[in-house]
LUMMISE-740053 format. One record per atom (N, C-alpha, C, CB): residue in one letter; x, y, z. Coordinates in steps of 0.1 Angstrom, whole numbers, plus 5000, padded with zeros to 4 digits. Each point is the difference from the previous one (the first is absolute). Glycine has a CB too. Example, Ala and Ser with C-alpha at 12.3 -4.5 7.8 and 13.67 -1.06 7.14 Angstrom:
<recs>
a513249435078a499150125000a500950125000a498149885012s501550234981s500950115000s499250115008s501249944978
</recs>
This chain:
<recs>
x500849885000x499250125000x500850135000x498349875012x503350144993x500750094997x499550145013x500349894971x499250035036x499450115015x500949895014x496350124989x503750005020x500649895011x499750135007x502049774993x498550205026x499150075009x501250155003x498349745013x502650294980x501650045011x499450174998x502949784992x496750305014x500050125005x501450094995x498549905020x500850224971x501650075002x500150055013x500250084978x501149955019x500750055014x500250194999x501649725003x497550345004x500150184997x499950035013x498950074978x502649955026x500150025013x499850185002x501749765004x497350265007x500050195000x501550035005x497350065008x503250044992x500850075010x499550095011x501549974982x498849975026x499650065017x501250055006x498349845007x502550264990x500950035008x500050075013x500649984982x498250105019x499849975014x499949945006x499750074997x499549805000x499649925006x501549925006x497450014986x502949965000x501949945006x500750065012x500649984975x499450155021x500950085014x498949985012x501650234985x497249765015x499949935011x499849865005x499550184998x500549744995x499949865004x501149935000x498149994993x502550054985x501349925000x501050065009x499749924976x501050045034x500950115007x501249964993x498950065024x502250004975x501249954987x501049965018x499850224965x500849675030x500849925010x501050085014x500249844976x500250245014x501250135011x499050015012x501650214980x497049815016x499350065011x499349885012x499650214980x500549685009x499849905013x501349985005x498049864991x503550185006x500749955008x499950085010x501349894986x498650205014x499850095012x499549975014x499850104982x498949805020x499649905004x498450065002x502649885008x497050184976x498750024999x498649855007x501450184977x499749695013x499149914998x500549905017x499750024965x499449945041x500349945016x500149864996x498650185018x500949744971x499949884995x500849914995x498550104999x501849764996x500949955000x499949914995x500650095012x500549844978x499549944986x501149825005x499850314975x499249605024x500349865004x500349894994x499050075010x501449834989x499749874997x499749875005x500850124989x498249895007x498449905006x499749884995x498850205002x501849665001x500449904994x500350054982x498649845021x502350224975x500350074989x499850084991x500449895005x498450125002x499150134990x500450175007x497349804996x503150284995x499550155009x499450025001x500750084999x499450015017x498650035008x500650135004x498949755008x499750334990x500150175002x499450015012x499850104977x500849895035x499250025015x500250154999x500449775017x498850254987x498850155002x499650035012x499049984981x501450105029x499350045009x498650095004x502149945000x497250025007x499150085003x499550144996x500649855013x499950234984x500150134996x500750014985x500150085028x499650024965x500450024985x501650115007x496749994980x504250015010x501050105003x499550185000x501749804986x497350195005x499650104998x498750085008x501249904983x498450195026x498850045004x498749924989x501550265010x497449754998x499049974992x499050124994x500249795014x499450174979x499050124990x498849984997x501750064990x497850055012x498450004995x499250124990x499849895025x500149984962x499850054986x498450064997x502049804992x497350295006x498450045000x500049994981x499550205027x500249684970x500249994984x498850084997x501349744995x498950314993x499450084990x499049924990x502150145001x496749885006x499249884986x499650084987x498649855019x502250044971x499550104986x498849944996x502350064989x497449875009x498149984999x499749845006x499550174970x499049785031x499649925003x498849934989x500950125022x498549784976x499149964994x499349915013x501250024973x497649905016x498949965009x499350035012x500949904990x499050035020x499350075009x498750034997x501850075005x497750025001x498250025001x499850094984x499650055035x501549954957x499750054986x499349934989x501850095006x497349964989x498949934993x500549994984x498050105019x503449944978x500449974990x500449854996x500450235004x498849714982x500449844999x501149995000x498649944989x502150145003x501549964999x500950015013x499750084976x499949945033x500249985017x499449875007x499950275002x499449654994x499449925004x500949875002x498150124990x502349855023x501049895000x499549865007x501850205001x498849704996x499449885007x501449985012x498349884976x502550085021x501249955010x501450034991x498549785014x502050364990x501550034992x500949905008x499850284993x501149675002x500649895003x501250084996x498349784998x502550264993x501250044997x500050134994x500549784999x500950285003x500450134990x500649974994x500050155009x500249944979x501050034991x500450154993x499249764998x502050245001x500250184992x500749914986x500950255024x498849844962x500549934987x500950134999x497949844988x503550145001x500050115001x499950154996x500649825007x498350184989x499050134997x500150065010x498449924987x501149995028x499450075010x498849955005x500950184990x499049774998x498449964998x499849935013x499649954973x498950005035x500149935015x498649864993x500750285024x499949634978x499349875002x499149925009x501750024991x497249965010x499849945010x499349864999x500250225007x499949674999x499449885001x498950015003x501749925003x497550034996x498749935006x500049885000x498850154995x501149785021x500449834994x498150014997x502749815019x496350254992x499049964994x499149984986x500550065018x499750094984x499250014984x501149984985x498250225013x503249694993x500549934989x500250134992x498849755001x502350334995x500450104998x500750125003x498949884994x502150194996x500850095005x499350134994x502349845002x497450305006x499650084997x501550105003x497149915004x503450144984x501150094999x499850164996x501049774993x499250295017x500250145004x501150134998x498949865013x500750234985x501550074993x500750035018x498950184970x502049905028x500850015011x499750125009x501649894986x496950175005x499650115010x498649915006x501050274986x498949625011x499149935004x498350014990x501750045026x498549994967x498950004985x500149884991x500250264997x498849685008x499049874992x500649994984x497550055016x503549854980x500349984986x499049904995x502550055002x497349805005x499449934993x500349855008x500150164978x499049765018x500249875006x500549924992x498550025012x502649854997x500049864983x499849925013x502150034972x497549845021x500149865006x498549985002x502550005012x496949904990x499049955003x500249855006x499050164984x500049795024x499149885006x499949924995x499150085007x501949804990x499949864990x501349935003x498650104978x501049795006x500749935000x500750004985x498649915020x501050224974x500249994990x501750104993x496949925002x503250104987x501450104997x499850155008x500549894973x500150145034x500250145009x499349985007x500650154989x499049715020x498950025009x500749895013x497750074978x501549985033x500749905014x498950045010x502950004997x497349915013x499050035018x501250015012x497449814993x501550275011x500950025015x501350004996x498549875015x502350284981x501449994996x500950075012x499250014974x501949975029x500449995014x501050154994x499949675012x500750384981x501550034999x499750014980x501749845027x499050294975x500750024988x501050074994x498449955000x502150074990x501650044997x500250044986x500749835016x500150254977x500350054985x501049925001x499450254994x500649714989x501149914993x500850154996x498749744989x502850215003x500750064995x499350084988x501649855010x497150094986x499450084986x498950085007x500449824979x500150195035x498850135004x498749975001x501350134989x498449675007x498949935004x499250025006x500949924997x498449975016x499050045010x500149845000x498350264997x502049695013x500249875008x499150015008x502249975000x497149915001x498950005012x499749865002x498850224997x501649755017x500149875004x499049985008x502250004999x497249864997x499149975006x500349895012x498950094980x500349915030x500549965010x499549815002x500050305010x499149674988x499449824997x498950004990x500449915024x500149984966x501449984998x500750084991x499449805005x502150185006x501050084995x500250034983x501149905022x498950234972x500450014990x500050185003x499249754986x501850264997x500150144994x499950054987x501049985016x498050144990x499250074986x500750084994x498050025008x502549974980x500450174999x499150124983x503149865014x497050214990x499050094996x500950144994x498249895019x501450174972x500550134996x499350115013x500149924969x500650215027x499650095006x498750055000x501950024997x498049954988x498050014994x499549855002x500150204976x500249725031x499249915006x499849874989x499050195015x502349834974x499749874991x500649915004x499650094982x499949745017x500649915008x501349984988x497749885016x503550074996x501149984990x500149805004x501750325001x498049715010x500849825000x499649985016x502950004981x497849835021x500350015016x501149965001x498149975008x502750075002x501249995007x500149895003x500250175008x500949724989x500249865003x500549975018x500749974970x498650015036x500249935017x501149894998x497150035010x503749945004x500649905002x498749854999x502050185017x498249704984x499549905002x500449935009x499650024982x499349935023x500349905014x500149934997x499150055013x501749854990x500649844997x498949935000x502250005011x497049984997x498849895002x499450044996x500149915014x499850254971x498750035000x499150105007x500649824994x499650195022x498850005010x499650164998x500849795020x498150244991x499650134998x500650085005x498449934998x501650204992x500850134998x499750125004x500749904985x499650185023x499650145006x500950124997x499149885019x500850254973x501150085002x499150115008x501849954977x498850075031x499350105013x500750154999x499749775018x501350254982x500750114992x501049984993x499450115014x501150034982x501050044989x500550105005x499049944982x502350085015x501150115000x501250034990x499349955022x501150124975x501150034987x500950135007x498049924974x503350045020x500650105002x501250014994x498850015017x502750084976x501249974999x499749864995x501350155016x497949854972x500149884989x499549835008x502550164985x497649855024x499049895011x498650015000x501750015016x497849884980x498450005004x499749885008x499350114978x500449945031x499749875010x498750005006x502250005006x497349834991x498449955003x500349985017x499149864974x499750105033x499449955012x499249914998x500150185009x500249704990x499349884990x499549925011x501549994978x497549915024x499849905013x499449924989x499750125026x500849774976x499649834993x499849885014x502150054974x496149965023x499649935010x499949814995x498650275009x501249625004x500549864997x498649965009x503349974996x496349945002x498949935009x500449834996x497650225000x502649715014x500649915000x499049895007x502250154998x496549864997x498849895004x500749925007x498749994981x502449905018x500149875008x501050055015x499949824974x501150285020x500150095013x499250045007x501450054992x497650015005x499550065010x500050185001x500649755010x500150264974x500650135005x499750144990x502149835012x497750264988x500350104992x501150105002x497849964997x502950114992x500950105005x500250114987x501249805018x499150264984x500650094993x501550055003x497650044998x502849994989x501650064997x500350124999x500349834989x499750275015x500050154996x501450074996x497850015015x502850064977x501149984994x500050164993x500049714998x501750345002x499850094990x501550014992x497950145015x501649874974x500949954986x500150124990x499149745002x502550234992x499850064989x499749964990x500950095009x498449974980x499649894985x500550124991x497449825006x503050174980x500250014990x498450064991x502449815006x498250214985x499049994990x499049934992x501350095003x499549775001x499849904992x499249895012x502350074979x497950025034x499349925014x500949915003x497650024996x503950005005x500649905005x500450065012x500849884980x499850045028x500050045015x501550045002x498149835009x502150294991x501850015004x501050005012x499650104983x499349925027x500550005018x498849995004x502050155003x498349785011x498949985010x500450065012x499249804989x500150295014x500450135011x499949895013x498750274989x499649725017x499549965009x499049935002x500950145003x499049755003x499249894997x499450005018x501749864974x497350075021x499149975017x498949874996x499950315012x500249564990x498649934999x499649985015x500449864977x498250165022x498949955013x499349884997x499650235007x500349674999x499449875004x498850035009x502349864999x496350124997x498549915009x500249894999x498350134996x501149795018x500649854999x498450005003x503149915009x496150014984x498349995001x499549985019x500049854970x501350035030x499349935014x500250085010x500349774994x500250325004x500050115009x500750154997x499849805015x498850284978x500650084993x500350155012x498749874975x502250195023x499850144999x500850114995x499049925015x500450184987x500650124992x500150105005x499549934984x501950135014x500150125014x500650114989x500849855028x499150214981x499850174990x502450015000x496350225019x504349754992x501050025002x501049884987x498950105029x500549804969x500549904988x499649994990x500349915011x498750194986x499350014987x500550164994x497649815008x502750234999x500450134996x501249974989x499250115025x500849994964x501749974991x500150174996x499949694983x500150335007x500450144997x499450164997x501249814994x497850085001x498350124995x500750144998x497749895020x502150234990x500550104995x501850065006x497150024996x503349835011x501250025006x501349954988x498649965028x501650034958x501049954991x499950194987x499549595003x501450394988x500050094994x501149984991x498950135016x501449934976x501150044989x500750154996x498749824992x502750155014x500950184998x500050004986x501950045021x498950104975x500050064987x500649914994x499850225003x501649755008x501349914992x499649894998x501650075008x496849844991x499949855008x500149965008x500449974991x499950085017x500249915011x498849995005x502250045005x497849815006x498449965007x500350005015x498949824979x500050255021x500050005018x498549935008x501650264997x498449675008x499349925008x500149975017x500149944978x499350105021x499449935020x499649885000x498750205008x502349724998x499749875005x499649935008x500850034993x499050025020x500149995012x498150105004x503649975001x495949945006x498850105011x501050085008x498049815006x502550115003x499950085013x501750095001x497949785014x502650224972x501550065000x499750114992x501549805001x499550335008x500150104992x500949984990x499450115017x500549864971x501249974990x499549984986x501449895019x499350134973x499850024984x501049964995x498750165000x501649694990x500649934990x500050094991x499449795005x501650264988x500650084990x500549884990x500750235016x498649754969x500649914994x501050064985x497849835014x502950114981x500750014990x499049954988x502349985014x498150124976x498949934986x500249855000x500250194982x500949765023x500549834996x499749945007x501450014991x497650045018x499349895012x501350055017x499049704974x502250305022x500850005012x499450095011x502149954986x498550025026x499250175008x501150085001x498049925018x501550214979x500850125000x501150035013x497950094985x500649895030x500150065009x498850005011x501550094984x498249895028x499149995009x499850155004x500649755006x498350344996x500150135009x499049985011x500750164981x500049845030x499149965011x500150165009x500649685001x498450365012x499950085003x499449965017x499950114974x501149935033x499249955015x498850095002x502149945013x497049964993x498550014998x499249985011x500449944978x499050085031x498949945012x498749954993x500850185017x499049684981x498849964997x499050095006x500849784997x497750184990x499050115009x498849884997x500850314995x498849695020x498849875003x498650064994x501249915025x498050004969x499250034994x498750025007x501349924985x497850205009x499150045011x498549874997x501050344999x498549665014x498749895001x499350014980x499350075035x500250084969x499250024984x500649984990x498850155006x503049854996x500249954983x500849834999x500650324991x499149645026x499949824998x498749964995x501449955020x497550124981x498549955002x499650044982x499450085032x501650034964x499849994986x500749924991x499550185003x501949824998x500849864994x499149835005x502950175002x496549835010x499449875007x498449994987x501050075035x498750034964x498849994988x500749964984x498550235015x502149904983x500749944987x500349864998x500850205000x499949745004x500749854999x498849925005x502750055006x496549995003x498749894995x499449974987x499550055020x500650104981x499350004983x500949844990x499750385000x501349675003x501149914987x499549855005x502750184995x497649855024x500049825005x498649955000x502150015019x497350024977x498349954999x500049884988x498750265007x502649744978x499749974991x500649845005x499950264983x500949725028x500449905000x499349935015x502250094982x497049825015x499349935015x500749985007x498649894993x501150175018x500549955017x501550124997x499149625006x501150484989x501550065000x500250105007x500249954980x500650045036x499650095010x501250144994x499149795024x500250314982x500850134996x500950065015x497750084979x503849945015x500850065012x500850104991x500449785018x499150374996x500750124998x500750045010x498550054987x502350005003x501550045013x499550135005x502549904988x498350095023x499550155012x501250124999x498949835022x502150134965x500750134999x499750034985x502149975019x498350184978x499950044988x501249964989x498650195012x501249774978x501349994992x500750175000x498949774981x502550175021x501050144998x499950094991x501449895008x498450064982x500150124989x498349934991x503750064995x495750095002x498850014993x500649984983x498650175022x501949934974x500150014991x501450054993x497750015006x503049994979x501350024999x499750074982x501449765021x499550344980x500150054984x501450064999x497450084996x503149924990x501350054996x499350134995x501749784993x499050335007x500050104990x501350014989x498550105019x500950004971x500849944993x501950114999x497049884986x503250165026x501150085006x500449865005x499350295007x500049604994x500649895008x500150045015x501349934979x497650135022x499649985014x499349905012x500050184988x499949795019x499149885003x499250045016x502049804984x496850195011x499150055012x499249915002x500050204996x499949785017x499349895006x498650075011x502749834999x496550124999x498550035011x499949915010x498650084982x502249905030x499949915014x498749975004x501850105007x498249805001x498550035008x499450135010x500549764999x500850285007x499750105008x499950134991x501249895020x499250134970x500150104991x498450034990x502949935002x496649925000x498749994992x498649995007x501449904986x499150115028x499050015008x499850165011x500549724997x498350285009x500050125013x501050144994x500049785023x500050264965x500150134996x498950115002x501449894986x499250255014x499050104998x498950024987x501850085014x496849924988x499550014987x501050114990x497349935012x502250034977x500950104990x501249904998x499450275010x500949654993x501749925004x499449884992x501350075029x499849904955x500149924994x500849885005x499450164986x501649905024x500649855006x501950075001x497849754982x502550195024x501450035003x501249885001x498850205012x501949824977x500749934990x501350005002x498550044985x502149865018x501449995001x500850004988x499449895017x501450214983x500950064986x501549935002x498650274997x502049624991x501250005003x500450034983x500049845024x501450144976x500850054987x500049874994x501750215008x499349824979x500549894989x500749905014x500750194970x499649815034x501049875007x499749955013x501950104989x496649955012x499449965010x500450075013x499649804988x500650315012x499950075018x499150085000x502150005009x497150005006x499150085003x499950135001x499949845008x499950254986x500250154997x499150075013x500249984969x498050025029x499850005007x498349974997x502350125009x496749964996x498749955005x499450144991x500349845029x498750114963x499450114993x498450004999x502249994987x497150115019x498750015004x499350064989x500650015024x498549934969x499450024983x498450055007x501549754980x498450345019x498850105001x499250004991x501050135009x497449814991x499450004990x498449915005x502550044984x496649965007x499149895002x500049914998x499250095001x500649765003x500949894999x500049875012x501350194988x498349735014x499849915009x501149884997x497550085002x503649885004x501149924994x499549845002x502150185006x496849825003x499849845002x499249984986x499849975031x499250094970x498649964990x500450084985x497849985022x503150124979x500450094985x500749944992x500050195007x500149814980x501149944996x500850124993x498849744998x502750265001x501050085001x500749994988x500149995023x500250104969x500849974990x501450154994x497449824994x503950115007x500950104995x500350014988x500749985016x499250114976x500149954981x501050125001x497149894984x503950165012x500650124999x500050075006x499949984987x499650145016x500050125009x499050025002x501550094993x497549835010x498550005002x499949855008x499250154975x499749905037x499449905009x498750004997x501650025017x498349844982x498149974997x499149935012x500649944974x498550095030x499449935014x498449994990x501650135030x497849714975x499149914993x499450035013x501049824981x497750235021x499350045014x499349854998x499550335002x499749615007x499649905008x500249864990x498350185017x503449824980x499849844995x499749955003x500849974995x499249995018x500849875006x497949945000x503550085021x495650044981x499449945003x498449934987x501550145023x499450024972x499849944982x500149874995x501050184997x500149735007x500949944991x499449865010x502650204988x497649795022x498849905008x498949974999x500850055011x498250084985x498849994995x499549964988x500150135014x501349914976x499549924986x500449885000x500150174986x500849755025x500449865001x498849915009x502650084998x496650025004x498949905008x500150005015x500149864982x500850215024x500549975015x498750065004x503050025002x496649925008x498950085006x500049955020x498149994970x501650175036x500049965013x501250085005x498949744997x502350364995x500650015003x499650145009x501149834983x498050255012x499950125003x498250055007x502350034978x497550035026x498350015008x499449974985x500050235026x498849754979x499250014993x499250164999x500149735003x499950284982x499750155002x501550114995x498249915024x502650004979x501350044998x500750074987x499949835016x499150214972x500849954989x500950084996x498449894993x502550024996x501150084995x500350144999x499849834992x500550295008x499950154995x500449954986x500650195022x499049894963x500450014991x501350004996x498250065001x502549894989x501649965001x499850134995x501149744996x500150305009x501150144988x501349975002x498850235004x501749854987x501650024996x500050125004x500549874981x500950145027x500650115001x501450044998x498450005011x502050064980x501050034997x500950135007x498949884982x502250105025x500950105009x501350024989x499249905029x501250214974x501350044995x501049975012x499150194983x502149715011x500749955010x501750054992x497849775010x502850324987x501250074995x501549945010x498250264991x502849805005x501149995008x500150115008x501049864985x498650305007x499950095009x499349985010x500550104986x498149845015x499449995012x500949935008x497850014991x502549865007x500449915008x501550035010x498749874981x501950225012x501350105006x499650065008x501250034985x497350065017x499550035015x501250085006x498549785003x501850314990x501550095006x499650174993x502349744997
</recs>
């Protein structure tokens, strides 16, 4: 088909942003940075102390416009945005896994046009998880079961689909997300096994790189989970893998959270090797009754599908919520304590480290924005917040019971913030 998934690479220049984050070495020798670089049965490891080198800051971002919401315009009408994208026009992308399509927007936020549709047929898919530009400036849209990929012109003509890895036995295939970056495109694949005479079901969840041609060229991070029938259960703490905690830098490289209950992030090499570990001393934060009693609902929901499958939730919060590169090769992380018990107005407060993993410092994002239930997106110099996914994106999966009755969703919007280097220098 002569399409494949690899993203150019248009890195902005932030020099502000550099002189405040990248700090150039003379100045850590000085003994800006308090932290200290290891080896941890042979991997490097960036221990990080508690505090960033740098004071912390608090950013009041600038919103340049918003869509949906209580706006009675169709072309605002959203079912569940699932992903961003900037092309590079400017232009702004957006997913709908519901209504099975991308509705693409100029960069002042004015309605261009829709492609993709609801099938099975050429330019068409359900429930699409993630999508991505080829090198021809395409439109990649991955659908999430079963796994495959659409790809589409800008005006929405089908070109082809993207060839997936294959599972050896065949079995069933999931791509749950996508990420591209510095010529790397890397899936989030899970290939599930049901083993009747065992007794057992499981799934493999995995994230790989593939080619064009869907061959697999490195395998980052891998996790399978086992139900054993005769006595099933499923706990929120072993079923957990990467969801919105993995990502892709400009250079390629993959970064992943492995670990619940560790503060720490696997830095991988395009070639599968690991780069580097960046860990950060951290005080677990125990989780409050109402959000055991909501994860305790959720996972019934899932454990209902399997008879007699008891549900166990852990009583601390995973360490890190969420993880993004920017493309200065910054890396910002949203903690549990950072995503919780803020001031209204408070998008969440984000741990900022540099290219080589040290902790700079703590950066407080001002805006409207909920970090548990929003969903968050960095595309260039612009921050995007998805107002009430989480409960969006539950409700079009059927979950029910999670929230009062009476409760319902507020209308999705997009909101788009101006996120610069001058801001971020805060000087």
């Amino acid at each position: 088909m002569g399409t494949g998934f690899f993203s150019r690479n248009n890195p902005i220049a932030a020099a502000a942003l550099a002189a405040a984050l990248l700090v150039p070495s003379s100045a850590l020798a000085d003994g800006g940075w308090a932290g200290k670089v290891e080896t941890r049965e042979g991997v490097k490891t960036v221990v990080n102390p508690a505090k960033g080198y740098m004071n912390p800051s608090t950013l009041e971002l600038e919103e340049l416009w918003r869509l949906g919401g209580d706006s009675d315009d169709e072309d605002e009408f959203f079912g569940v945005i699932s992903d961003i994208r900037i092309d590079a026009d400017g232009n702004v992308y957006l997913l709908d896994s519901q209504l099975a399509e991308v509705k693409i927007y100029s960069a002042d936020g004015e309605f261009i046009r829709s492609i993709g549709r609801e099938g099975e047929g050429p330019g068409e898919f359900r429930a699409p998880s993630a999508m991505l530009f080829t090198p021809e400036e395409n439109v990649a849209v991955v659908q999430m079961m079963p796994g495959k990929v659409v790809v589409l012109t800008k005006e929405g003509d089908p070109v082809g689909e993207q060839p997936l890895p294959k599972p050896e036995d065949g079995g069933f295939q999931l791509v749950q997300g996508a990420r591209s970056g510095g010529g790397n495109t890397v899936l989030f694949m899970a290939r599930q096994e049901f083993d009747q005479a065992a007794g057992k079901w499981s799934r493999t969840s995995f994230l790989t790189s593939v080619t064009p041609e869907g061959k697999q060229l490195a395998d980052y991070s891998t996790k399978t989970n086992t139900i054993m029938f005769a006595d099933a259960t499923m706990s929120d703490k072993a079923w957990d893998t990467w969801d919105r905690r993995w990502t892709v830098g400009p250079d390629g490289k993959v970064y992943a959270c492995e670990n619940y209950e560790d503060y720490a992030v696997t830095v991988y090499n395009k070639d599968g090797s690991v780069d580097k570990v960046i860990t950060r001393e951290y005080e677990h934060r125990a989780r409050t009754d109402e959000e055991k009693d909501f994860m305790n609902r959720m996972f019934s929901h899932w454990a209902k599908m399997i008879p007699g499958c008891k549900v166990q939730i852990e009583s601390m919060c995973k360490d890190i919520d969420n993880v993004f590169v920017r493309e200065d090769g910054s890396f910002w992380v949203l903690n549990s304590n950072g995503a919780r018990d803020n001031e209204p107005g408070t998008l969440g407060v984000f741990d900022v480290f540099n290219k080589d993993g040290q902790f700079v410092r703590n950066v407080t994002l001002k805006g409207q924005g909920e970090p548990r239930s929003d969903l968050y997106v960095f595309e260039k110099n612009r921050f995007y917040v998805v107002t009430s996914f989480l409960q969006a994106a539950m409700n079009a999966q059927g979950v029910q019971g999670l929230y009062d009755e009476g409760d319902e969703a507020e209308p999705m919007a997009v909101i788009c913030y101006k996120l610069d280097g001058d801001v971020l220098a805060a000087r």
